[in-house]
gemmi code that builds the backbone of each chain (N, CA, C; Angstrom):
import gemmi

chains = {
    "A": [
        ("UNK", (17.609, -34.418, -19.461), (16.647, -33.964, -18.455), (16.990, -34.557, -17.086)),
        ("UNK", (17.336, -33.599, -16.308), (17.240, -34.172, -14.832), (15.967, -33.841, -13.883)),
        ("UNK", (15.841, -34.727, -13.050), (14.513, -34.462, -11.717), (14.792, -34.870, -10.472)),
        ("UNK", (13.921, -34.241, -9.406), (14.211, -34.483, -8.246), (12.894, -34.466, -7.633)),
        ("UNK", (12.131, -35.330, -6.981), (11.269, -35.386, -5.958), (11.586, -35.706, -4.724)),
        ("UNK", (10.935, -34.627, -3.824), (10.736, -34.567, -2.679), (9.895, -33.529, -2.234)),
        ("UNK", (9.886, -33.736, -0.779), (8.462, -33.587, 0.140), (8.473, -31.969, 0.011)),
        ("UNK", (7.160, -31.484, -0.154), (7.185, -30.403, -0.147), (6.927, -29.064, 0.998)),
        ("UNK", (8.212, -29.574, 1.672), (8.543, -28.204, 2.955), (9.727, -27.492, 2.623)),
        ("UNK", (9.653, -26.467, 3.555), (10.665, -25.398, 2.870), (12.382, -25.842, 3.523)),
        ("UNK", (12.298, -26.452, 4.460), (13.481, -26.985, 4.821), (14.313, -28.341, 3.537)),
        ("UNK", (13.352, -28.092, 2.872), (13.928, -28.879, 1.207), (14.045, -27.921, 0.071)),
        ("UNK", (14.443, -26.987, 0.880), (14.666, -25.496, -0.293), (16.245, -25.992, -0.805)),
        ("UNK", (16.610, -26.175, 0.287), (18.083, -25.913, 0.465), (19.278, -27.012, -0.651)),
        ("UNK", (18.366, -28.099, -0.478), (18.660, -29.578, -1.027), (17.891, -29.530, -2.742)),
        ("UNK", (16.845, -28.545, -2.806), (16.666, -28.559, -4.292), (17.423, -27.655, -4.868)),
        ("UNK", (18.030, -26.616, -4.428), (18.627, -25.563, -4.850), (19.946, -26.314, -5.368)),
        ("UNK", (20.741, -27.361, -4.287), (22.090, -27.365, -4.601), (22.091, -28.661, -5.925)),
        ("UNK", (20.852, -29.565, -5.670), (20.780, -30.269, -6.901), (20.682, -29.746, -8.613)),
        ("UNK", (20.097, -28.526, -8.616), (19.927, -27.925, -9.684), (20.717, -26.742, -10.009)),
        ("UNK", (21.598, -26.015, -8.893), (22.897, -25.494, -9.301), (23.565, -26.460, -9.492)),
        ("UNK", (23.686, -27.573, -9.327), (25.162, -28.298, -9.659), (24.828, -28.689, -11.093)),
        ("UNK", (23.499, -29.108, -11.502), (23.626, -29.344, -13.191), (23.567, -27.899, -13.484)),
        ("UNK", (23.615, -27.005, -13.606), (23.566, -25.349, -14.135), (24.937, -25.468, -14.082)),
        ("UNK", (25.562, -25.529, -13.096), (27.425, -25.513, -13.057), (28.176, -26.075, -14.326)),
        ("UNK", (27.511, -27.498, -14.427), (28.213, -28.529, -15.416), (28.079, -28.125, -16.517)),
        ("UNK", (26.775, -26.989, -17.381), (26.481, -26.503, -18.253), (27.484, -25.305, -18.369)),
        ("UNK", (28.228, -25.337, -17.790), (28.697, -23.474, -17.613), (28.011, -22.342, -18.231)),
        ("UNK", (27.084, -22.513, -17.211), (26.113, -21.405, -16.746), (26.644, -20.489, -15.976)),
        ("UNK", (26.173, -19.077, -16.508), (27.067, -18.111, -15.590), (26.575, -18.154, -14.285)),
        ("UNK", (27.419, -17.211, -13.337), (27.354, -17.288, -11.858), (25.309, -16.235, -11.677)),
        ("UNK", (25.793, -15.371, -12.395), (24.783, -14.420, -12.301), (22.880, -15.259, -12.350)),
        ("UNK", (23.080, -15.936, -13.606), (21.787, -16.623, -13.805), (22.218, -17.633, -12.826)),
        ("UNK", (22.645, -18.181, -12.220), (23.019, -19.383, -11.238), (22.075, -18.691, -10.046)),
        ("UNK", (22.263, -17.924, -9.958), (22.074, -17.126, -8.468), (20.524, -16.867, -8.728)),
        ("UNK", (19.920, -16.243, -9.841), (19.107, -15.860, -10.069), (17.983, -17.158, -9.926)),
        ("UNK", (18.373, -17.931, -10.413), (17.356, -19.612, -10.627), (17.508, -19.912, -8.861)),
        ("UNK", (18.454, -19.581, -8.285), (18.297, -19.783, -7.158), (17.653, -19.318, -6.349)),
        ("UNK", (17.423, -17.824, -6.682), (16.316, -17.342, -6.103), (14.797, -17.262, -6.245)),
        ("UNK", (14.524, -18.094, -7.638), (13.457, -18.553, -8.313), (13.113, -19.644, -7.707)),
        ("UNK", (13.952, -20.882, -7.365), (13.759, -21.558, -6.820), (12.973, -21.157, -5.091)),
        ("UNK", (14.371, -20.680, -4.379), (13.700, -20.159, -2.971), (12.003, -19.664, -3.295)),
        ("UNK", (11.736, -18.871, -3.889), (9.848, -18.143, -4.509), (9.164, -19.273, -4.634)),
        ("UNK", (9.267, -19.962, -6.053), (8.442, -20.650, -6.110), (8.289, -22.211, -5.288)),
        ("UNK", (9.381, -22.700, -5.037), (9.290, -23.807, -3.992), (8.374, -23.531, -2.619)),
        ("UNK", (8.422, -22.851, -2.345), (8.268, -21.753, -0.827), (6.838, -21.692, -0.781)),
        ("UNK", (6.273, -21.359, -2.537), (4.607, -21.348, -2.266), (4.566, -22.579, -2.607)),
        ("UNK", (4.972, -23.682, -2.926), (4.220, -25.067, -3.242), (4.396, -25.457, -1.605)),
        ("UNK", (5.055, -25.300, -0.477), (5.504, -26.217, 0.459), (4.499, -25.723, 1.328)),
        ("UNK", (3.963, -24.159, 0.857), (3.539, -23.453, 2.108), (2.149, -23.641, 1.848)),
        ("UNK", (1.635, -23.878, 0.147), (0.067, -23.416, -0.245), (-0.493, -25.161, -0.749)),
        ("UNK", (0.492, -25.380, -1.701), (-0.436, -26.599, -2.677), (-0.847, -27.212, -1.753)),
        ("UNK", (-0.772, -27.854, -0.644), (-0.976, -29.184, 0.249), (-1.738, -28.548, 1.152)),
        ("UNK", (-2.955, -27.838, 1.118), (-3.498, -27.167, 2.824), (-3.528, -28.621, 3.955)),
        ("UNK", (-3.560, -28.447, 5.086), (-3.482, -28.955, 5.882), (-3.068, -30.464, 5.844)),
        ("UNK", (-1.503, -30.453, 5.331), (-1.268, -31.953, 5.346), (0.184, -31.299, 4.018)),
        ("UNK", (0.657, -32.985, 3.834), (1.773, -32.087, 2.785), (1.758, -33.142, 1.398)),
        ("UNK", (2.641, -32.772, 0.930), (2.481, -33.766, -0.453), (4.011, -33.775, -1.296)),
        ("UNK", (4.217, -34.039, -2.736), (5.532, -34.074, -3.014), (5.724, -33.335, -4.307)),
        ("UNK", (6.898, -33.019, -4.148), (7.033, -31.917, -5.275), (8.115, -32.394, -5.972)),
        ("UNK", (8.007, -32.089, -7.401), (9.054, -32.528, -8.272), (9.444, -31.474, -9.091)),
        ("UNK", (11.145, -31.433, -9.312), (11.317, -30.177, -10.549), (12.745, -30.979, -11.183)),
        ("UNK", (12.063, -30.128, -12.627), (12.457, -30.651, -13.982), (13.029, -29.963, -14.164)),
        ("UNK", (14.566, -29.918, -15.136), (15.361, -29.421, -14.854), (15.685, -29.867, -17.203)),
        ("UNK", (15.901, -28.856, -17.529), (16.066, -29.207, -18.885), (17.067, -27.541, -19.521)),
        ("UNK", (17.994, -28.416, -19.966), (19.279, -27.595, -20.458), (19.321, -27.331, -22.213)),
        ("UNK", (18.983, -26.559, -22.899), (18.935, -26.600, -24.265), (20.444, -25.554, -24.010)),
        ("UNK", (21.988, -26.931, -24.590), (22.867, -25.865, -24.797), (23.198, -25.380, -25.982)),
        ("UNK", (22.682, -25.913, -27.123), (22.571, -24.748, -28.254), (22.207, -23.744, -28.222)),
        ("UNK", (21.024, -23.488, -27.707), (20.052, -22.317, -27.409), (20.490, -21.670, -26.221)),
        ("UNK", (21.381, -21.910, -25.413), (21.562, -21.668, -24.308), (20.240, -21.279, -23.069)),
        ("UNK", (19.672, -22.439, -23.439), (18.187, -21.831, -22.254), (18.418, -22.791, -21.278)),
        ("UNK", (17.794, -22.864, -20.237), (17.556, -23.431, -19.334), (15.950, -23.922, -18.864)),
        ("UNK", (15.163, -24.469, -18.805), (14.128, -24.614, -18.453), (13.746, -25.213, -17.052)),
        ("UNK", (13.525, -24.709, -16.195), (12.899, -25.558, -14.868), (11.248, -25.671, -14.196)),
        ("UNK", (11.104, -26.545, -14.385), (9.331, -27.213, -13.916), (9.575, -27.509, -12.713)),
        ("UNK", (8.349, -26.644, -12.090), (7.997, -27.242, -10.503), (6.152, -27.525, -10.524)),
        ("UNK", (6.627, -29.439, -10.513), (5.166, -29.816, -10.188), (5.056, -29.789, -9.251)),
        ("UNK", (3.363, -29.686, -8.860), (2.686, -30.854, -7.561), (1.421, -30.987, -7.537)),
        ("UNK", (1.201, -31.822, -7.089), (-0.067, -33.018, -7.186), (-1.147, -31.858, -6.105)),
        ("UNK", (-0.920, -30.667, -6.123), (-1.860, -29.782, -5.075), (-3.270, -28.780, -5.519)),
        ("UNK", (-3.681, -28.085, -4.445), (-4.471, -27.652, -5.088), (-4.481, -26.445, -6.082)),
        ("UNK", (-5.409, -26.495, -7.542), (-5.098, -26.022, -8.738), (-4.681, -24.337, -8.451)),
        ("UNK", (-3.812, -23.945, -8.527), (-3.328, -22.511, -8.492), (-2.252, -21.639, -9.388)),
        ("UNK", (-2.990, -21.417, -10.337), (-2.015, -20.509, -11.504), (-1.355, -19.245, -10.929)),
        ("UNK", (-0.325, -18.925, -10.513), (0.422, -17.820, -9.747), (0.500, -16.720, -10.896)),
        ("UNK", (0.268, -17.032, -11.809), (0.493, -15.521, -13.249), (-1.068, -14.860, -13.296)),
        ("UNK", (-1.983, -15.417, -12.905), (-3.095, -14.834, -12.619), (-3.111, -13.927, -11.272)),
        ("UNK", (-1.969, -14.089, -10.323), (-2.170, -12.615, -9.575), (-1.775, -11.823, -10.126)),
        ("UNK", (-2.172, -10.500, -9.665), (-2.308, -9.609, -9.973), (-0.952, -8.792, -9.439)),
        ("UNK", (-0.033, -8.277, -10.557), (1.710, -7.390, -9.668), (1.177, -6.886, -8.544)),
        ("UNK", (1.512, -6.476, -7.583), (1.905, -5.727, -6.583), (2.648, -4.271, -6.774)),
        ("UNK", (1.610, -3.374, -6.447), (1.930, -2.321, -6.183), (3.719, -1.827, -5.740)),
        ("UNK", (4.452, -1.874, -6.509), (5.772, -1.696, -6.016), (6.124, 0.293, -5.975)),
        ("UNK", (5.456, 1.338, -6.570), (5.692, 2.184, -5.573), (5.109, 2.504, -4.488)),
        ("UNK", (4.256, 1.790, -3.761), (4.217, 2.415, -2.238), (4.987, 2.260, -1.594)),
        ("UNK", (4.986, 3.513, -0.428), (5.778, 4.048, 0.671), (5.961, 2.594, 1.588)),
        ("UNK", (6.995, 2.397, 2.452), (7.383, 1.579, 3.295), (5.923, 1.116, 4.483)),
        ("UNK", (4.875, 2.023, 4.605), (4.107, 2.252, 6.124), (3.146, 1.139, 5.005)),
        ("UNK", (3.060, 1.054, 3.648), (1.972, 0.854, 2.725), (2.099, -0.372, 2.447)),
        ("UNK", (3.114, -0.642, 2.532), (3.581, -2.095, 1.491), (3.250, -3.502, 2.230)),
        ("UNK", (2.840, -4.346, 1.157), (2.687, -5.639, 1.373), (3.234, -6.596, 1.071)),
        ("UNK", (3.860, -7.330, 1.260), (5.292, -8.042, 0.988), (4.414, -9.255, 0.117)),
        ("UNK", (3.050, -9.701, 0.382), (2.597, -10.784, -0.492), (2.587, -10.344, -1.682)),
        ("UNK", (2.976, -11.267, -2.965), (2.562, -11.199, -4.197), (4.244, -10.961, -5.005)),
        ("UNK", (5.318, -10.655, -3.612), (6.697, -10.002, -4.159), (7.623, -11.365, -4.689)),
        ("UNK", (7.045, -11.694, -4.413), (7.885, -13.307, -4.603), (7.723, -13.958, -6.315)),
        ("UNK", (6.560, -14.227, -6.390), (6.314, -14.134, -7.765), (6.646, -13.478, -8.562)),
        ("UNK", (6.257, -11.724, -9.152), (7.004, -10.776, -9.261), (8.299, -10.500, -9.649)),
        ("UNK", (8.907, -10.814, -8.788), (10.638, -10.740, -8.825), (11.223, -11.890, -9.996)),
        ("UNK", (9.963, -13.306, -9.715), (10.493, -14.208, -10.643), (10.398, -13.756, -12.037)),
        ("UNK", (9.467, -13.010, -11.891), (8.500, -12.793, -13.549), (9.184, -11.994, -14.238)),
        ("UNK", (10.271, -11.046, -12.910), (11.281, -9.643, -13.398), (12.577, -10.300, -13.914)),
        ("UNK", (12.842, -11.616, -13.297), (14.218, -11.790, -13.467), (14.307, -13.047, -14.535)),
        ("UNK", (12.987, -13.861, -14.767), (13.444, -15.022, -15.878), (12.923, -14.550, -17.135)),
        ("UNK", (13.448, -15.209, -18.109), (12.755, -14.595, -19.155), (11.797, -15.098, -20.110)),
        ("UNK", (11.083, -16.289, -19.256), (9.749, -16.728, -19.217), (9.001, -17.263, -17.980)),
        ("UNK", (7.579, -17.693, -17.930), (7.089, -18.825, -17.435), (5.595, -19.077, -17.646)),
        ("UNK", (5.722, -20.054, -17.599), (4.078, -20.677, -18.399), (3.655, -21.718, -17.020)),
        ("UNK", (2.129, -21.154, -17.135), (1.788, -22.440, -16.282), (0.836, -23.447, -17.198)),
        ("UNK", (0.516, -24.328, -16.102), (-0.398, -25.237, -17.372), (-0.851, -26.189, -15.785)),
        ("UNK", (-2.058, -26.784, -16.055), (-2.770, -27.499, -14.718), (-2.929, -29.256, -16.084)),
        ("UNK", (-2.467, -30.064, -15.565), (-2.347, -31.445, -16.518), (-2.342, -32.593, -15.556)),
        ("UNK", (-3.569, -33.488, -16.018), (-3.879, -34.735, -15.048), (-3.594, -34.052, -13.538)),
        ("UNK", (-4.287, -33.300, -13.179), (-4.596, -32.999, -11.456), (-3.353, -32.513, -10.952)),
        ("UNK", (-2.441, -32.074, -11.766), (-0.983, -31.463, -11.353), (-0.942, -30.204, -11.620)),
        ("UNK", (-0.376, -28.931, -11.157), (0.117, -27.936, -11.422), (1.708, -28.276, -12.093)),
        ("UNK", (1.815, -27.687, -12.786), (3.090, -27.311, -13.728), (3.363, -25.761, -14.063)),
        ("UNK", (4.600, -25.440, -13.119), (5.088, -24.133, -13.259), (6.422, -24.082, -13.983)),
        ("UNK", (6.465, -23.451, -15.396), (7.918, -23.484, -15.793), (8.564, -22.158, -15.807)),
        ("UNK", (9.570, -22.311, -15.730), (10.691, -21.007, -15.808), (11.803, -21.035, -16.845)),
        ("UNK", (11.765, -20.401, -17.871), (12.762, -20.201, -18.699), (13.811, -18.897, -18.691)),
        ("UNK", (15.207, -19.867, -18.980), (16.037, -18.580, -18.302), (17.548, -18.369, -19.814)),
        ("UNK", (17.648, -17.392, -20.252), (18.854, -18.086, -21.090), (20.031, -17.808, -20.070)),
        ("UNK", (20.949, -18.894, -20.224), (22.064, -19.263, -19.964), (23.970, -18.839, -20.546)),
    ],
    "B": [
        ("UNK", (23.829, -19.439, 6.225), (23.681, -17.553, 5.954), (24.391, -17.063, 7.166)),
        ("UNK", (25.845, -16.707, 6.811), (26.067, -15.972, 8.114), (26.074, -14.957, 8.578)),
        ("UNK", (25.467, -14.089, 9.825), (25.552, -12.766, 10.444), (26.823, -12.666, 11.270)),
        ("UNK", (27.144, -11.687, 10.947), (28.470, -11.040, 11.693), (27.735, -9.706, 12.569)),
        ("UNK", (27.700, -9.423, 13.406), (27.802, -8.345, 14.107), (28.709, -7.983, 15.120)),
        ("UNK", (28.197, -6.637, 14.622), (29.311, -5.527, 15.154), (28.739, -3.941, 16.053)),
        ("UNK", (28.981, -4.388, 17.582), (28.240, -3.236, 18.281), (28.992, -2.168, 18.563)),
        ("UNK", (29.088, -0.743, 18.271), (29.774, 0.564, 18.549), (28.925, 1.330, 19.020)),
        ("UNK", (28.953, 1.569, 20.544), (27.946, 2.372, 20.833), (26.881, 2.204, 20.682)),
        ("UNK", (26.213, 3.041, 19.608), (24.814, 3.098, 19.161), (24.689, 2.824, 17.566)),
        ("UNK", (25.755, 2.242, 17.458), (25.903, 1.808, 15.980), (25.949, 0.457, 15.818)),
        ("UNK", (25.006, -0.248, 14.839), (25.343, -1.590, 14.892), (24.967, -1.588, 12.953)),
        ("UNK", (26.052, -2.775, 12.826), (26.760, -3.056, 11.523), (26.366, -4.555, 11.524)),
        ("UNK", (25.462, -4.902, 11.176), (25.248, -6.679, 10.198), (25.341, -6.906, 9.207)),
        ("UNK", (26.379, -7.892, 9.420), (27.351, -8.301, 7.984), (26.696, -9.735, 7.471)),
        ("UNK", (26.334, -9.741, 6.589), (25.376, -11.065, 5.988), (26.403, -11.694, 4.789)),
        ("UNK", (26.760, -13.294, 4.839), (27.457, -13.963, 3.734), (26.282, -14.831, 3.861)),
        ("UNK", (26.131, -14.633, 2.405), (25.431, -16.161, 1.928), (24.179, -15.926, 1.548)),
        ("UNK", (23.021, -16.345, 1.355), (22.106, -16.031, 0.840), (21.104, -15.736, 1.691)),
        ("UNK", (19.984, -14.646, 1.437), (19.048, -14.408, 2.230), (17.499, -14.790, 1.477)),
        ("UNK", (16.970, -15.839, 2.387), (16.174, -16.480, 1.755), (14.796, -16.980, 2.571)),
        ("UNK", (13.890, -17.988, 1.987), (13.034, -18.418, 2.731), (13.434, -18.988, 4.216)),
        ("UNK", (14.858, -20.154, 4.312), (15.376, -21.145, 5.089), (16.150, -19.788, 6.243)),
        ("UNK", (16.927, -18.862, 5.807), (17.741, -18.250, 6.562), (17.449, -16.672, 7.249)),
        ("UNK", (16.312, -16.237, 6.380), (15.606, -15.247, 6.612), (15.187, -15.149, 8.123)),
        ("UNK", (15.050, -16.221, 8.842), (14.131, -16.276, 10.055), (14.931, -15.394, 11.262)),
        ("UNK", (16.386, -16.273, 10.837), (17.785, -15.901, 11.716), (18.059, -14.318, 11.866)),
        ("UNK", (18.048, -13.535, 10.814), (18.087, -12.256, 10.832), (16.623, -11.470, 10.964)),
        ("UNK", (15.362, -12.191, 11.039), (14.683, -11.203, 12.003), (14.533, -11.330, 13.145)),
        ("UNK", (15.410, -12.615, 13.460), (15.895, -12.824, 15.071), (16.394, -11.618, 15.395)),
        ("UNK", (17.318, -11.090, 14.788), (18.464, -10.150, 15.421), (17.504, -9.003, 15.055)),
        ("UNK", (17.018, -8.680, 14.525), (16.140, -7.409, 14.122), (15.183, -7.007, 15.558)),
        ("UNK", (14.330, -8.366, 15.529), (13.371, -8.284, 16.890), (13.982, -7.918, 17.844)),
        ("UNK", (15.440, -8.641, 18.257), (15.467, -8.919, 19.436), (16.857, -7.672, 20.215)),
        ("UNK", (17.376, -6.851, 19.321), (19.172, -6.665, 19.024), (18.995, -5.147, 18.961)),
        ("UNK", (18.170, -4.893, 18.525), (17.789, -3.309, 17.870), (17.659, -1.930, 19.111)),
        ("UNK", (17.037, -2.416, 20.778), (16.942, -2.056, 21.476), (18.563, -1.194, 21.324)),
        ("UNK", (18.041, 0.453, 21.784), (19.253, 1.401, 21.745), (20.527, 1.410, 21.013)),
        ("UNK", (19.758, 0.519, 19.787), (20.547, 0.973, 18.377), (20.022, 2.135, 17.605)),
        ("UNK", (20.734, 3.179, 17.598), (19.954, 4.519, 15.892), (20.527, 4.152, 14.622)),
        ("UNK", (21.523, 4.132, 14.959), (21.789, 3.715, 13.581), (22.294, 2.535, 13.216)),
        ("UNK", (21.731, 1.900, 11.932), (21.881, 0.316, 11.689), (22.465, 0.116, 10.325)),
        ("UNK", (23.690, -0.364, 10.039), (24.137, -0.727, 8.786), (24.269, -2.341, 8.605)),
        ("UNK", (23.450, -2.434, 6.863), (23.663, -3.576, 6.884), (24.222, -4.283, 5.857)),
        ("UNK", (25.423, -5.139, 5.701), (26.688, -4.860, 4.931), (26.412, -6.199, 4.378)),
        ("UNK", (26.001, -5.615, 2.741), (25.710, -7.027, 1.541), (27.103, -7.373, 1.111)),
        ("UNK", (28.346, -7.173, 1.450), (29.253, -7.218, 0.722), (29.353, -8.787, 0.317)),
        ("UNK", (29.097, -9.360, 1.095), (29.094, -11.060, 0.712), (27.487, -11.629, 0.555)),
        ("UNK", (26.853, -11.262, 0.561), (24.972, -11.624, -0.024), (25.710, -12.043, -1.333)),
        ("UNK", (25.106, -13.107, -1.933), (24.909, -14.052, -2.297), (23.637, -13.101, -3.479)),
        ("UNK", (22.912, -13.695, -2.978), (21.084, -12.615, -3.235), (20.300, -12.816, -2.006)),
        ("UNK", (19.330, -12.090, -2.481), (18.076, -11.580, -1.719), (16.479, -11.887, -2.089)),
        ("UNK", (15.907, -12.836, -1.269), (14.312, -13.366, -2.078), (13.261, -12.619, -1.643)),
        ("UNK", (12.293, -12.454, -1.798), (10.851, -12.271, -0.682), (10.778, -11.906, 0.125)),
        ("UNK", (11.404, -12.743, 1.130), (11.406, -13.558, 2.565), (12.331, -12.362, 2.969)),
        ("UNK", (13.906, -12.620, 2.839), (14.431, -11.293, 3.015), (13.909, -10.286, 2.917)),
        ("UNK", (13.450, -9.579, 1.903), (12.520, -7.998, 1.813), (11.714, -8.128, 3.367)),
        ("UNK", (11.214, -8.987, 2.985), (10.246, -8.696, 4.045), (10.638, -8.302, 5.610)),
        ("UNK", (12.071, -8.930, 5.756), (12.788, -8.907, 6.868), (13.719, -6.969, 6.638)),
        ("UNK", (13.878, -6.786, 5.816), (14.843, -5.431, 5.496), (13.481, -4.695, 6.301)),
        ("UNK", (12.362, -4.962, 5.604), (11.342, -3.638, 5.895), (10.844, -3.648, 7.029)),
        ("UNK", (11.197, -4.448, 7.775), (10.379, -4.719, 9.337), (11.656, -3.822, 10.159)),
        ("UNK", (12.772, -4.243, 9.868), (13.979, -3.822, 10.587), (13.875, -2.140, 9.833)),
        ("UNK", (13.372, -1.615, 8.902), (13.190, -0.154, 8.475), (12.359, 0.032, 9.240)),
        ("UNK", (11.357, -0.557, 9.441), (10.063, 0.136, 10.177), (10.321, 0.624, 11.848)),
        ("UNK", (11.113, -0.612, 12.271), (11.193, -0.548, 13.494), (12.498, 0.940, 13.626)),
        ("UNK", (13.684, 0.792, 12.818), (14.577, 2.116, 12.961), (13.527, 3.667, 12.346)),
        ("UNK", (13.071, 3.550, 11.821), (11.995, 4.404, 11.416), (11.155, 5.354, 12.545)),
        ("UNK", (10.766, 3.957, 13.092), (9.658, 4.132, 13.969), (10.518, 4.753, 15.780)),
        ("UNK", (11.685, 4.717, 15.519), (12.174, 5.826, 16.665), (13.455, 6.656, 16.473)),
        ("UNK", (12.966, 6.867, 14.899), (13.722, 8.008, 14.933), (15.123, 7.814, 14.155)),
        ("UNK", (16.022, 6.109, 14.300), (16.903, 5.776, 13.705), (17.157, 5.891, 12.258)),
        ("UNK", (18.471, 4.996, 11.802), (18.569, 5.162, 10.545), (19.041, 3.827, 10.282)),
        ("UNK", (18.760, 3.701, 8.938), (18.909, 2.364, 8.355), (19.368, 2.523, 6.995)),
        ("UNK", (20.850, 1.823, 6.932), (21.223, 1.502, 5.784), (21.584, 0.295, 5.010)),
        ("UNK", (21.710, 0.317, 3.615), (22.442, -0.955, 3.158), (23.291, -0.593, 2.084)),
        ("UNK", (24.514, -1.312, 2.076), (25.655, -1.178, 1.944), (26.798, -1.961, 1.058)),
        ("UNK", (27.246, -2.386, 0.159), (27.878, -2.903, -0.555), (27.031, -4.244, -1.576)),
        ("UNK", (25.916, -3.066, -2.115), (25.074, -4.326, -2.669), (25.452, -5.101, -4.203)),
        ("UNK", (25.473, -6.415, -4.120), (26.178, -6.636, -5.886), (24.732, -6.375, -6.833)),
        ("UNK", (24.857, -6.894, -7.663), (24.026, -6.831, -9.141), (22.943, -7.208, -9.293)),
        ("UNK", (23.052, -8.935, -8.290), (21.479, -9.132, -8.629), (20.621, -8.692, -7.283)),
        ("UNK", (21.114, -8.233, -6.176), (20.617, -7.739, -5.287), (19.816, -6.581, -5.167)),
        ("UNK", (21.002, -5.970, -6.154), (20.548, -4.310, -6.869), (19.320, -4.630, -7.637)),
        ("UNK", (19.147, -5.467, -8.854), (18.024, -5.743, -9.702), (17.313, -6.149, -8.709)),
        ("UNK", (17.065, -6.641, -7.454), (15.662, -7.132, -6.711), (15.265, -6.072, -6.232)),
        ("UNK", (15.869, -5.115, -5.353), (15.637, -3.813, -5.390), (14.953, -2.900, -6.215)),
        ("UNK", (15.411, -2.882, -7.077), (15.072, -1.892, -8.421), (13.881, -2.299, -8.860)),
        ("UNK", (13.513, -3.813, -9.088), (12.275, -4.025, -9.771), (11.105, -4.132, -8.541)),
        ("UNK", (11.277, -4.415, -7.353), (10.410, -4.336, -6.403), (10.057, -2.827, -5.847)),
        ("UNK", (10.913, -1.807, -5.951), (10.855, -0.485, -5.894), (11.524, -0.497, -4.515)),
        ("UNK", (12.169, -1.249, -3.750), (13.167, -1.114, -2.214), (13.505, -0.314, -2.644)),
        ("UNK", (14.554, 0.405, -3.927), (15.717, 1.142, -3.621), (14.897, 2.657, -3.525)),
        ("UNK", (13.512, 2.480, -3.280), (13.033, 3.932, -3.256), (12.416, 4.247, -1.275)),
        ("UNK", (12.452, 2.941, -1.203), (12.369, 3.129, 0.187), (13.473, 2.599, 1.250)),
        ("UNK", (14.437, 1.918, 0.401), (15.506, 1.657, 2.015), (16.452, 2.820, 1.336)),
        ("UNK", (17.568, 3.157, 2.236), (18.605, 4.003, 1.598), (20.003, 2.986, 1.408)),
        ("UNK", (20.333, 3.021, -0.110), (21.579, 1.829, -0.118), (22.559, 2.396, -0.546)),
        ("UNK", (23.732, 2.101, -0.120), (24.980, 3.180, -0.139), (25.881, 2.480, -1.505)),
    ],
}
model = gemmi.Model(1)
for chain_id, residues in chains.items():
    chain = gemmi.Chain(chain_id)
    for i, (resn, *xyz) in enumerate(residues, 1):
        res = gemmi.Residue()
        res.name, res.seqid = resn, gemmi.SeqId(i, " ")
        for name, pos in zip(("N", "CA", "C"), xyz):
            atom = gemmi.Atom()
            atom.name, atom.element = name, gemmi.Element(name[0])
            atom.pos, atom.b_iso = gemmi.Position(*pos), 0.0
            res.add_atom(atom)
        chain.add_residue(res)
    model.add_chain(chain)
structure = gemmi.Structure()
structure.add_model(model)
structure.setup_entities()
C-alpha cells in the first residue's frame, strides 16, 4: 500500500497524479488504464480541493493499493471535509443539444463510465472515495 | 499541456500535447476567449492529447458555442481511444463534429 497527503488544491493535481502513475508503472499497468486513473484522479481530486473544505482548505490523502494477482488496482481519496457521497448525484443528462448542456455532474460520470468500481463510505468524520480499476 | 497554433487566413488549427485537464484547461480557454475573433473555421488537433477530463469538455463546448454562435465551424481531429470513450459516454461525439 502506498499514500500521499497533501493540501487539498488543484495545483496538487499534478504532483498526485505523477506519484500514483509511477507506482501503476512499476506494476506494469497498461498505458490505457494509466491514463484513465489519471483522469479519475484530475475528477475526483478537483471536487475535494474545490468542495470538501468550504471557505478555508484542509488535506487530502490517497491510497493507492495494487492486487497483482487479481490484477486490480484500488485508489482511496480521503478528506477530513464536509460529508458528501458523489454516487448519490444524480447522471447528467448526456443527450442534450450543445445550447442545453451542463457541464456539472460530468466529472463524476465519466469516472463511474470508465472504472470498474467505486464505493463510498463516510468513517470517523472522513469521506472515503474508492475507485477500482483492473489492471 | 502544450498549444501549438496555427493561423491561415480564417483558419485556425490548435494542436494540444499532453493532457487536458483541471490544471491546464484554463490555458486553452485563454486562446478560445481571446484568439477566435475572425476565425470560421477552427480545428482542433488531439493527435498528441494524452486524455480529456471535465474541465476540458467544458472548454471544447464554450469554443463550439462561440464558432456556432457566428456561423463558424468547429472540429476535432485525430482523437485516440480514451478520448474517444469520454466522448462517447458523455454524448460530445453527438454534438462536436470529430474527424
Amino acid at each position: 500500500m502506498k499514500e500521499l497527503t497533501v493540501e487539498a488544491v488543484v495545483e496538487n493535481i499534478p504532483r498526485v497524479t505523477a506519484f500514483i502513475e509511477e507506482e501503476l508503472e512499476q506494476a506494469a499497468c497498461p498505458m490505457k488504464a494509466i491514463m484513465q486513473i489519471g483522469l479519475a484522479i484530475d475528477e475526483l481530486f478537483c471536487n475535494i480541493a474545490r468542495y470538501a473544505y468550504p471557505g478555508g482548505t484542509g488535506s487530502a490523502t490517497v491510497r493507492l493499493e495494487i492486487d497483482r494477482a487479481a490484477r486490480m488496482a484500488s485508489l482511496t481519496f480521503i478528506d477530513g471535509g464536509v460529508p458528501y457521497n458523489p454516487l448519490e448525484k444524480k447522471d447528467p443528462d448526456v443527450t442534450l443539444s450543445a445550447e442545453e448542456r451542463q457541464i456539472g455532474g460530468l466529472g463524476i460520470f465519466l469516472v463511474k463510465k470508465t472504472m470498474d468500481g467505486m464505493r463510498y463510505e463516510r468513517r470517523d468524520g472522513k469521506n472515503l472515495l474508492t475507485i477500482t480499476k483492473k489492471i | 499541456m502544450n498549444i501549438t497554433k496555427n493561423l491561415n487566413g480564417t483558419t485556425l488549427e490548435i494542436a494540444l500535447e499532453g493532457r487536458l485537464d483541471t490544471v491546464t484547461a484554463p490555458e486553452l480557454e485563454d486562446v478560445v476567449k481571446h484568439e477566435l475573433d475572425g476565425v470560421n473555421a477552427l480545428t482542433m488537433n488531439f493527435s498528441k492529447l494524452d486524455y480529456i477530463s471535465s474541465a476540458g469538455l467544458r472548454v471544447l463546448l464554450s469554443a463550439h458555442k462561440i464558432m456556432a454562435g457566428k456561423g463558424g465551424s468547429m472540429k476535432v481531429t485525430n482523437v485516440n481511444e480514451i478520448v474517444h470513450e469520454v466522448f462517447e459516454v458523455t454524448g460530445f461525439e453527438d454534438i462536436l463534429t470529430i474527424e
